[in-house]
C-alpha positions as CSV (number, residue, x, y, z in Angstrom):
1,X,34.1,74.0,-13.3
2,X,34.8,75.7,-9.8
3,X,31.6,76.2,-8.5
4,X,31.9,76.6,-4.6
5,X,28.2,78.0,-4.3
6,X,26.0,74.8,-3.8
7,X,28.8,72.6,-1.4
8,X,25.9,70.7,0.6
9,X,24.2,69.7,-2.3
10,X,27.2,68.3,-4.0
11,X,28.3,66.5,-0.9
12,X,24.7,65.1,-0.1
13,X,24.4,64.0,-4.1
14,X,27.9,62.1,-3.9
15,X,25.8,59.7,-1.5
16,X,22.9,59.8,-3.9
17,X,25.4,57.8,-6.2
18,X,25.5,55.0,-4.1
19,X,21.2,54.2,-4.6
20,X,20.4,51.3,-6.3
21,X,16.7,50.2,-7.5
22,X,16.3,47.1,-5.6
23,X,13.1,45.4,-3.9
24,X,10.0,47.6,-3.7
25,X,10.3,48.9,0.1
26,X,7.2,48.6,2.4
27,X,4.2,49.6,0.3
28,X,0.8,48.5,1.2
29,X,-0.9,48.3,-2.2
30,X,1.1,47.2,-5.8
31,X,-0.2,49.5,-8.2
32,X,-2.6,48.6,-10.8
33,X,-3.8,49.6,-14.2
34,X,-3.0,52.3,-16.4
35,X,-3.2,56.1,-15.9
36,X,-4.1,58.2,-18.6
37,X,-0.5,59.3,-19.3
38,X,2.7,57.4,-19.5
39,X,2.7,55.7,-16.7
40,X,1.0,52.9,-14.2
41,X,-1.5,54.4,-11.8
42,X,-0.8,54.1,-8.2
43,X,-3.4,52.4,-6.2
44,X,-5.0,54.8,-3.2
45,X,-3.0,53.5,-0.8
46,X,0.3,54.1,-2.4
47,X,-0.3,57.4,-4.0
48,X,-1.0,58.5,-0.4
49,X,2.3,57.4,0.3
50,X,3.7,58.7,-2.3
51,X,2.1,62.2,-1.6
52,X,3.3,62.0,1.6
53,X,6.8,61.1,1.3
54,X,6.8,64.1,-1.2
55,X,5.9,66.4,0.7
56,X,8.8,65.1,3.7
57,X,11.5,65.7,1.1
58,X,12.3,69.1,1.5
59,X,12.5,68.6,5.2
60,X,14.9,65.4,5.6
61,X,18.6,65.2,5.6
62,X,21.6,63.1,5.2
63,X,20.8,59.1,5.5
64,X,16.9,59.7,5.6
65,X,16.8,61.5,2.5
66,X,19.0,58.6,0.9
67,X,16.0,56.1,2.0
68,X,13.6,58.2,0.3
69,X,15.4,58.4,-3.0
70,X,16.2,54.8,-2.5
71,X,11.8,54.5,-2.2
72,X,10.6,56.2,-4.9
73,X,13.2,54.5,-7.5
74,X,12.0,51.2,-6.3
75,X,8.2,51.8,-6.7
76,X,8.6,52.7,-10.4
77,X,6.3,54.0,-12.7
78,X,3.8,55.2,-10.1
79,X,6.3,57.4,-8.7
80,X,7.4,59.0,-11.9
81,X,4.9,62.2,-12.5
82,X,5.7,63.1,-8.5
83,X,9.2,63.0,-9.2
84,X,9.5,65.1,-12.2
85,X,7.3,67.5,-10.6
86,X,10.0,67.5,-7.4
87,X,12.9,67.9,-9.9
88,X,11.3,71.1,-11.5
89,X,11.5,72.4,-7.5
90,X,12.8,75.8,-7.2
91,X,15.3,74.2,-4.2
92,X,18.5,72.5,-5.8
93,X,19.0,69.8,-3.0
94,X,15.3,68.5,-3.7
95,X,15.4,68.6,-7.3
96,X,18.9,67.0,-6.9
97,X,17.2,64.2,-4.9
98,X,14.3,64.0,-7.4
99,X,17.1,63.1,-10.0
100,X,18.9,60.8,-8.3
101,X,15.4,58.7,-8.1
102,X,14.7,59.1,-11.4
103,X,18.3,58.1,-12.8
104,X,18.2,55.1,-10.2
105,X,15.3,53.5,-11.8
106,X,17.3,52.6,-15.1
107,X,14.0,53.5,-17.1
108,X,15.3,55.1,-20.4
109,X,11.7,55.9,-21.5
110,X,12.5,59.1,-18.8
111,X,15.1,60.5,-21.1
112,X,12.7,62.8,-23.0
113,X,11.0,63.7,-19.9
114,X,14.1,64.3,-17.5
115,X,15.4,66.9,-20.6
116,X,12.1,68.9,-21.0
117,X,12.3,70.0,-16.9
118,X,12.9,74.0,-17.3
119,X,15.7,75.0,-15.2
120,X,17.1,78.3,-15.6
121,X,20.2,79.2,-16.9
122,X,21.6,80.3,-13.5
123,X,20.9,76.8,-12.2
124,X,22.1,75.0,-15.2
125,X,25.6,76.4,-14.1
126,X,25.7,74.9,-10.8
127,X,25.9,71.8,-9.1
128,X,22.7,70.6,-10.8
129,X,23.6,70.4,-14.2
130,X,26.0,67.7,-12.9
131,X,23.7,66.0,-11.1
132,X,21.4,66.4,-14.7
133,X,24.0,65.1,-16.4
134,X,24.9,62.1,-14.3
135,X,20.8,61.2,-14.4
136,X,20.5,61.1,-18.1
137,X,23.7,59.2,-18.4
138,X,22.3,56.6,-16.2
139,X,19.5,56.3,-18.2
140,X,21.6,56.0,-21.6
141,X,22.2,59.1,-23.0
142,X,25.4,59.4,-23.5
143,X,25.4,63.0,-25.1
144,X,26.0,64.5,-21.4
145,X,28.8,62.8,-21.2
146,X,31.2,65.8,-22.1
147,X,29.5,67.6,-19.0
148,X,30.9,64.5,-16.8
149,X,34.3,64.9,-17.8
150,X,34.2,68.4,-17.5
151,X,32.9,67.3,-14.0
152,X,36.4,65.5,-13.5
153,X,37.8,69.0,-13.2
154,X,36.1,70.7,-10.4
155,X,38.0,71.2,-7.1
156,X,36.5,69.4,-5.4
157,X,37.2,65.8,-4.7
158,X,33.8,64.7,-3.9
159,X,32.1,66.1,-7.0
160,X,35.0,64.7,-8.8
161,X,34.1,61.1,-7.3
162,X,30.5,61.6,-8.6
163,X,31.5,62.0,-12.1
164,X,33.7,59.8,-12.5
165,X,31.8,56.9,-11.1
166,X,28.5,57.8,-13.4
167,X,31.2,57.9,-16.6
168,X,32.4,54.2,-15.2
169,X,28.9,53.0,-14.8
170,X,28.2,54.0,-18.3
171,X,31.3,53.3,-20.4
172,X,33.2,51.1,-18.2
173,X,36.1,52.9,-19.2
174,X,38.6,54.8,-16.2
175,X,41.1,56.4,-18.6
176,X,43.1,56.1,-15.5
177,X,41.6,58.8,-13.6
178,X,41.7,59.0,-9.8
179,X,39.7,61.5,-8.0
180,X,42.3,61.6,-5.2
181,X,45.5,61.8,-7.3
182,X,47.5,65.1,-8.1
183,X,46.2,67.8,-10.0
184,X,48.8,66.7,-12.9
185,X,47.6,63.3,-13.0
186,X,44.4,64.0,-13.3
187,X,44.6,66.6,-15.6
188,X,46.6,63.8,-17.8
189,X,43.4,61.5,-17.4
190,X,40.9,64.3,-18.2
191,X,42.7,64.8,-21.4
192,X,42.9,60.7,-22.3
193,X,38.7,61.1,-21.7
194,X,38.1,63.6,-24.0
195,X,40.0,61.8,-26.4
196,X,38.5,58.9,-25.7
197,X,35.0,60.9,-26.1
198,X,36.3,62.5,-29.6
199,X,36.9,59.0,-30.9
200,X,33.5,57.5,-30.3
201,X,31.0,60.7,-30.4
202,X,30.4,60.0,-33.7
203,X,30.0,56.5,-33.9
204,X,25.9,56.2,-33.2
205,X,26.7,55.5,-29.4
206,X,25.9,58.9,-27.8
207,X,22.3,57.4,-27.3
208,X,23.5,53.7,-26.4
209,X,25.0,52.3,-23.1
210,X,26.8,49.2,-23.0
């Protein structure tokens, strides 16, 4: 995979890796009651905020955007209909960010929902099929897997981090790969992963994670 188009967006979603779902940030309202979908309704309050921020995404950048990603995965269920709507966005870095929310919340119930966003087959080719990948695998499915360690392969050293550090989240396996070490090294590790992923693809774990 040597995909030089979409740069920026890989190097922005390397720093996407590092968000973690922690305390709810500053929300003046807790959501109550049910919607009449999947999720918990926002109360006014929040879904103004949450409105608001999503309409701000497209526009921020670097360590702001991180803060909103970080935001929307820690108000949860309220969030989630904004944020598959923002990862269906025409604009890979927003859609990108969208993902990295959703895969920070940990909520597997998203799976199903995360897989039937339409992207085209041009865009599937790119950066965001990585960043797809690395979102489902977070939330358990292991069946993009293969399209991580295919991610261990790209040329660049950043989107090899990225990868690798969702497949160690995941499996808590290394195989001995390095992102920074020689392209013969790593191309020894690659080949130790796949093996590793032939070995177990079968064994009813593609939809577990440990």
């Amino acid at each position: 995979m040597k995909n030089n188009r979409l740069r920026p967006l890989a190097s922005l979603t390397l720093a996407f890796s590092l968000v973690a779902c922690g305390s709810p940030a500053t929300k003046s309202d807790m959501p109550t009651g049910s919607t009449d979908g999947a999720w918990v309704k926002a109360s006014p309050v929040l879904q103004q905020q949450i409105d608001d921020e999503a309409k701000r995404l497209p526009w921020t950048h670097g360590f702001e955007r991180l803060e909103q990603i970080r935001w929307f995965a820690s108000i949860g269920e309220p969030g989630y209909d904004t944020l598959l709507e923002l990862a269906a966005d025409p604009r890979d870095d927003v859609a990108a960010a969208a993902l990295a929310a959703i895969g920070a919340t940990l909520d597997r119930r998203l799976v199903t929902y995360v897989r039937e966003v339409a992207w085209t087959s041009q865009r599937m080719q790119g950066d965001l099929r990585l960043e797809r990948a690395r979102t489902l695998v977070r939330l358990g499915d292991w069946s993009e897997i293969p399209v991580l360690i295919d991610g261990l392969d790209d040329e660049r050293i950043y989107t090899r981090t990225l990868c690798f550090e969702a497949l160690q989240e995941a499996t808590h396996e290394t195989q001995g790969f390095d992102p920074r070490s020689s392209e013969e090294a790593r191309k020894s590790a690659i080949a130790r992963w796949e093996q590793w992923w032939f070995a177990r693809s079968g064994d009813g774990l593609l939809s577990a994670r440990d």
